[in-house]
Each structure stands twice: as structure tokens, then as C-alpha cells.
C-alpha positions in Angstrom: -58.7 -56.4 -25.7 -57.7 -53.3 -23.8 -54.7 -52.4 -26.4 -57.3 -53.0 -29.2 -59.6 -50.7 -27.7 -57.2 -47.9 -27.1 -55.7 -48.3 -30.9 -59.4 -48.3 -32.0 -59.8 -45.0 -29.4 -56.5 -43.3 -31.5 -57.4 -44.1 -34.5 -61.2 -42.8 -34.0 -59.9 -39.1 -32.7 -57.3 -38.9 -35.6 -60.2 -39.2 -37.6 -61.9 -36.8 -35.7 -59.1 -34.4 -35.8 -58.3 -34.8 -39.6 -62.3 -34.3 -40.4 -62.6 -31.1 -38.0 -59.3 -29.8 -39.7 -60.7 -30.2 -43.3 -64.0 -29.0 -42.7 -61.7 -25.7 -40.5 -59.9 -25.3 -44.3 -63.6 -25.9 -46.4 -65.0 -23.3 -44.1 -62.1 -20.7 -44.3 -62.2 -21.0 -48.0 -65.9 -20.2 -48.4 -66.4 -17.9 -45.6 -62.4 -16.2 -45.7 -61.1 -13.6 -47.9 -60.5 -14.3 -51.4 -57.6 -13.3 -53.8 -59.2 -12.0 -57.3 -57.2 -12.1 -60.3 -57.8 -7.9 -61.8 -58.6 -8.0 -65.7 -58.2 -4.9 -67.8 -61.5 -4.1 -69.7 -62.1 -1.7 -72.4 -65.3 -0.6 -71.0 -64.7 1.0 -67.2 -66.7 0.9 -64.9 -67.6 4.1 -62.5 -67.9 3.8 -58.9 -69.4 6.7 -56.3 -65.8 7.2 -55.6 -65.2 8.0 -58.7 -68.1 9.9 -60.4 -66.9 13.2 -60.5 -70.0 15.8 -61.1 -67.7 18.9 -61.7 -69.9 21.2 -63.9 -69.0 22.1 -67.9 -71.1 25.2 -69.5 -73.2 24.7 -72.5 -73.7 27.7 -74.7 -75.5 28.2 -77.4 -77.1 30.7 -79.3 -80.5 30.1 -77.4 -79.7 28.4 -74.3 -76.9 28.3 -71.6 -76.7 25.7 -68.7 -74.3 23.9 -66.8 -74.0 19.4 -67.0 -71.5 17.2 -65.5 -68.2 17.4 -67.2 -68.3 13.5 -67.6 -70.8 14.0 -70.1 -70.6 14.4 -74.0 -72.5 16.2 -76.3 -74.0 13.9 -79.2 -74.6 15.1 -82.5 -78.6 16.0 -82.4 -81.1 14.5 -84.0 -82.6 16.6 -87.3 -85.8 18.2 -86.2 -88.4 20.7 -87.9 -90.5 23.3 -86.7 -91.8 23.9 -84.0 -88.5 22.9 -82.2 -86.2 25.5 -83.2 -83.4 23.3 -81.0 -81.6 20.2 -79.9 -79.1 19.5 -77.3 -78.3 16.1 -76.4 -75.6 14.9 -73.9 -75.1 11.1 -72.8 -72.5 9.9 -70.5 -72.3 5.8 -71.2 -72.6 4.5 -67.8 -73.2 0.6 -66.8 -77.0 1.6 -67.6 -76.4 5.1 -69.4 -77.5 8.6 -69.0 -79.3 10.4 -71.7 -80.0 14.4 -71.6 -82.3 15.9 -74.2 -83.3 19.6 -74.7 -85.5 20.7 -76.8 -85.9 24.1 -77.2 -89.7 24.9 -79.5 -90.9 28.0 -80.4 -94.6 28.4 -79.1 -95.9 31.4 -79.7 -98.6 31.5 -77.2 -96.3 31.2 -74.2 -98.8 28.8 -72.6 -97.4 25.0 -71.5 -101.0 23.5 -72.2 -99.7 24.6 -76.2 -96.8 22.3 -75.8 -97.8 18.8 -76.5 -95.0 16.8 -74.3 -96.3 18.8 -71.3 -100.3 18.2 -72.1 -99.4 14.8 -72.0 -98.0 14.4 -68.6 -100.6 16.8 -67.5 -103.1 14.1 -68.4 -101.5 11.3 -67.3 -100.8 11.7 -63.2 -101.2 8.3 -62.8 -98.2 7.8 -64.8 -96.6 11.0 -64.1 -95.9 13.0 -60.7 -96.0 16.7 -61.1 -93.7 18.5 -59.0 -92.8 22.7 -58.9 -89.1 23.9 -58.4 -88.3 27.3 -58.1 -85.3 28.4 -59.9 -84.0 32.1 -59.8 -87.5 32.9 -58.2 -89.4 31.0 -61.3 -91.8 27.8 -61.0 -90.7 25.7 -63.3 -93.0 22.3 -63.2 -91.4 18.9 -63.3 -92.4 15.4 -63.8 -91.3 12.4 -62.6 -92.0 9.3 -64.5 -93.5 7.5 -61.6 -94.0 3.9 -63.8 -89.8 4.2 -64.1 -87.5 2.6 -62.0 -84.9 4.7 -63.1 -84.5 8.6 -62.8 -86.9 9.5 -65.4 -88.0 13.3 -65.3 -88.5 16.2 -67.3 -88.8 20.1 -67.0 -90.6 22.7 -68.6 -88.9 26.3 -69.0 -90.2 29.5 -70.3 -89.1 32.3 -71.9 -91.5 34.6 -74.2 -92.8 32.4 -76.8 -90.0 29.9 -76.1 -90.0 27.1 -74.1 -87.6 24.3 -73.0 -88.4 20.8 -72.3 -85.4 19.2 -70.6 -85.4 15.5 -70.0 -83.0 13.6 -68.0 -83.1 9.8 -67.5 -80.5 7.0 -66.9 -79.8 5.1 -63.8 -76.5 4.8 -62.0 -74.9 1.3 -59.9 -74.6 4.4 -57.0 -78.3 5.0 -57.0 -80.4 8.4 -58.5 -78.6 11.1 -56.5 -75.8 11.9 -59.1 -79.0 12.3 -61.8 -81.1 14.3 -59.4 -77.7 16.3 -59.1 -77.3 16.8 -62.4 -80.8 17.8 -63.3 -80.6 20.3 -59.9 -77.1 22.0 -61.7 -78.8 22.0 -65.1 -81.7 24.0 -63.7 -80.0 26.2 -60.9 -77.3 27.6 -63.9 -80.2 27.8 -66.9 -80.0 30.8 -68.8 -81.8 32.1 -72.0 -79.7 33.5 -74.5 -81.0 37.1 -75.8 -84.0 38.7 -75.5 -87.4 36.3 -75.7 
């Protein structure tokens, strides 16, 4: 009876053993480090490290600013009066960024003339009105509060010109590169010629 019991003892904690040492292994492999297999894809994907915001100039014969250099400048759409100008820059991120400016010719030199800005004005539920001073100037902003990605666009003035520049996208390292990008385009802004 004893020799039974003390095979039926053995045999219990080798079971024991065996189960603690595959449920140690079942653990490990969920919990441990993994080994991932690296696929080549045709469409790259940028990391913070990565995104590099060195700045590229823009020039043309109206307008003069500085963007990201990982940027491109798409052909513009066609347009009619009063917008007298298109530039439009994208950079294909996961989600994509998209830059538009429009330069219009507006006689009066007021903002309330310029329909894009009258409605934002109108809307502050939906849009946040915000001032930045660049080179001494107030130039207003508005962030598209609705958006939960960057969404925001500026209103410059020169004479009877203005400039709406819109920037939106969104990017897997959060808003900052945008917000960065919008801050170079505005700090290096320059009319071209006299207005």
C-alpha cells in the first residue's frame, strides 16, 4: 500500500512539474519577446525618428515661403478670378498632408471681402480664431475645432492681395510636425513685389 502510494506521490508531482513547465513555456511565449519576420513594402512608412522637417523655399512670382523639404508640389488646380494663385504641396503620409494657398486679388484689402474668412468668422462654434504675429503683423488663424486632425488656416495681407493658407493632415507622431510646418510657412512668408 505504502509503495503504491509513493508511486501514486511521483507520478502526481511529475505531473505537476511537466504542467508548471508548459504553462512557464505558454507564458514566455505570450508575454516574451517575439522574432518578426521584416517585409519590404512599396509604400514606407515615416516614424518621428525619421520625419525630417528641413525647410525648401517656394518662390514665385507672388509669393515666397519656406515647407518641409519632404513635401512635393502638385500641379494646381485651374482657378479663375478672383484667385490670381494656387500653390499646393502634399507629402503622402500614412494619413497625408495637404497644403493649399491661394493667393486672390481683393481689392478692398478688407478680410470680411474674402469669403473663406467670413465664413469661419461666422462659425466659432466650428472654428477657433486665433492671432499670430509674424514679422510684427497679426495674421488671424483658425483652427477647425470639429477636426481631429490638424485642420487650420491663415489669412495674409498685402495691399489688395491676400493669402489664405490652409494646412491639414495628421501624422502617426501626433500634430507637432504640422503645427511646425504651418509655424515655418508663416515665420519665412514673403510677398513678391510691391502690393
Amino acid at each position: 500500500m505504502i509503495k503504491n502510494h509513493k508511486r501514486l506521490l511521483i507520478a502526481a508531482t511529475m505531473l505537476f512539474v511537466v504542467c508548471v513547465a508548459v504553462l512557464i513555456t505558454i507564458d514566455k511565449k505570450l508575454t516574451g519577446s517575439t522574432t518578426a519576420v521584416v517585409v519590404s513594402s512599396p509604400y514606407p512608412i515615416t516614424k518621428l525618428s525619421t520625419l525630417n522637417l528641413i525647410p525648401k523655399n517656394y518662390l514665385d512670382n507672388l509669393v515666397s515661403f519656406n515647407y518641409p523639404a519632404i513635401m512635393s508640389v502638385n500641379q494646381p488646380p485651374k482657378f479663375s478670378s478672383p484667385i490670381i494663385d494656387i500653390v499646393s504641396l502634399a507629402y503622402p503620409d500614412i494619413q497625408g498632408w495637404l497644403l493649399t494657398v491661394q493667393v486672390l486679388a481683393i481689392p478692398s484689402g478688407n478680410l470680411y471681402d474674402n469669403s473663406s474668412f467670413q465664413a469661419r468668422i461666422v462659425a466659432p462654434a466650428t472654428y477657433q480664431l486665433t492671432q499670430t504675429n509674424i514679422n510684427g503683423t497679426s495674421v488671424p488663424a483658425f483652427n477647425d475645432k470639429t477636426s481631429s486632425s490638424y485642420n487650420v488656416v491663415s489669412f495674409l495681407i498685402s495691399g489688395g492681395y491676400q493669402a489664405t493658407v490652409s494646412l491639414t493632415g495628421n501624422d502617426p507622431s501626433g500634430l507637432t510636425p504640422l503645427a511646425s510646418t504651418m509655424a515655418m510657412i508663416l515665420d519665412s512668408w514673403q510677398w513678391q513685389g510691391a502690393y
